[in-house]
N, C-alpha and C positions, 0 to 999 in steps of 0.2 A: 979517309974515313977510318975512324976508327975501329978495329975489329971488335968481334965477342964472341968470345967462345959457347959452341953449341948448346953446353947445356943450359946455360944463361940466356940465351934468345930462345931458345924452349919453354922454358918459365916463364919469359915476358910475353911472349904470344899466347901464352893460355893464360896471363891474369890477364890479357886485353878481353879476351873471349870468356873468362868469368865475369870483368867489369860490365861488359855486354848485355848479359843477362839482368841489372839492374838498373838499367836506363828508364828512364819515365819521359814515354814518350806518345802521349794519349791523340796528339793531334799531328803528327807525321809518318808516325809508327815506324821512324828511323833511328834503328838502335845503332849506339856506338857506344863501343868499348877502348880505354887507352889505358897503359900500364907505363909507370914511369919509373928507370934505375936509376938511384941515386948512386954517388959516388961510393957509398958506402954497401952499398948491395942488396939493398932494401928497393921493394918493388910497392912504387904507391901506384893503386888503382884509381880510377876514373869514366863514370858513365854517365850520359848527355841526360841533361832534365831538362823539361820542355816544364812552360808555364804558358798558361790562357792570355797573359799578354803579351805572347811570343815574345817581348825584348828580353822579360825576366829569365831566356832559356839561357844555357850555359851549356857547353857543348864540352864532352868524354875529355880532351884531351885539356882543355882549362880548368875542368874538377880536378882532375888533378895535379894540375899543379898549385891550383889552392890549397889541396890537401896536403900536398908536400909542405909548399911553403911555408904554409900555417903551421906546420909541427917542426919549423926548422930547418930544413933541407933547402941549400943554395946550389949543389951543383948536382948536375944529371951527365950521367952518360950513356943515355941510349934511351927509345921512346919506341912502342909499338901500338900499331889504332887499327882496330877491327871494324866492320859493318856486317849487315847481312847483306850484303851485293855481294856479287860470284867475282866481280875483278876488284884488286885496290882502289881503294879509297883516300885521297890527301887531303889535311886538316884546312879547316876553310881559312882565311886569311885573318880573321882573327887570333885565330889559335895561333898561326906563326910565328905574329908578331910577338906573344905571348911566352914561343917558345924560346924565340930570339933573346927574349927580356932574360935568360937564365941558361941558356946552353951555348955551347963553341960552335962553330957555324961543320965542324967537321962530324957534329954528334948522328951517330945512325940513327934514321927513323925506319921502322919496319912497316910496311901497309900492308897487311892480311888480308886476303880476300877470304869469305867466308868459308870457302873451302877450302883452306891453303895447305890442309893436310893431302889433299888428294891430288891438288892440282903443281906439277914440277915448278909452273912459275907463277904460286897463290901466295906468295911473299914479295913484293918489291922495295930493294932496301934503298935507301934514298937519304939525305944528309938535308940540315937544314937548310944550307947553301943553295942545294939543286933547291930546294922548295919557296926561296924567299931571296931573291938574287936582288944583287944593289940592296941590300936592307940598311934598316936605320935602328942600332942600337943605342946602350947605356952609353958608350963610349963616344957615341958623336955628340953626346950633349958637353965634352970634354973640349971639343976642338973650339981653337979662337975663332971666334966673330969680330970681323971688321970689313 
């Protein structure tokens, strides 16, 4: 896993926990926050919008990488995702696969429990690997078929 230096996972864990705060979330009242580092050091934010036909919802950590991608941004190195629950929280499996579609499978992912200022072990740092094991990337669309 890649490391990152303190002050840098200090900033991404508080734009997850400013993303947080503008989640629209009127029918589960489950807010998520995500902050994403690009290679460049630019932190795009990302928070879950719920829609009345629930499919329409999109959840914190796919906002942003819409928002990345959509302004250009192909590589990330590192990802942090907040909730209001007191222990971490992992990206549902869509999001993974999502993540998969643009990160190294070494890239940290930070899970912040909502108290993770207070609490010694309110950050669990985790890799995409640990989180989407046997995955199916870009790459295997690469390999011969016969």
């Amino acid at each position: 896993m890649t490391d990152i230096v303190a002050s840098t996972r200090d900033r991404l864990l508080q734009a997850a926990v400013e993303a947080k705060t503008f989640a629209y979330v009127p029918y589960s009242k489950f807010r998520v926050g995500a902050a994403l580092l690009t290679e460049d050091g630019e932190i795009i934010k990302g928070a879950n919008i719920e829609n009345a036909s629930y499919g329409g919802t999109i959840c914190a950590e796919r906002t942003a990488f819409m928002k990345a991608v959509s302004e250009g941004h192909r590589k990330f190195v590192a990802l942090a995702v907040t909730t209001d629950v007191a222990s971490p929280i992992a990206p549902c499996g869509m999001c993974r696969q999502v993540i998969r579609e643009f990160c190294p499978l070494d890239m940290p992912i930070l899970l912040a429990a909502s108290s993770y200022l207070e609490k010694e072990d309110g950050v669990r740092e985790s890799t995409l690997e640990e989180l989407l094991p046997f995955s199916f990337g870009p790459e295997d669309l690469e390999r011969d078929r016969g």
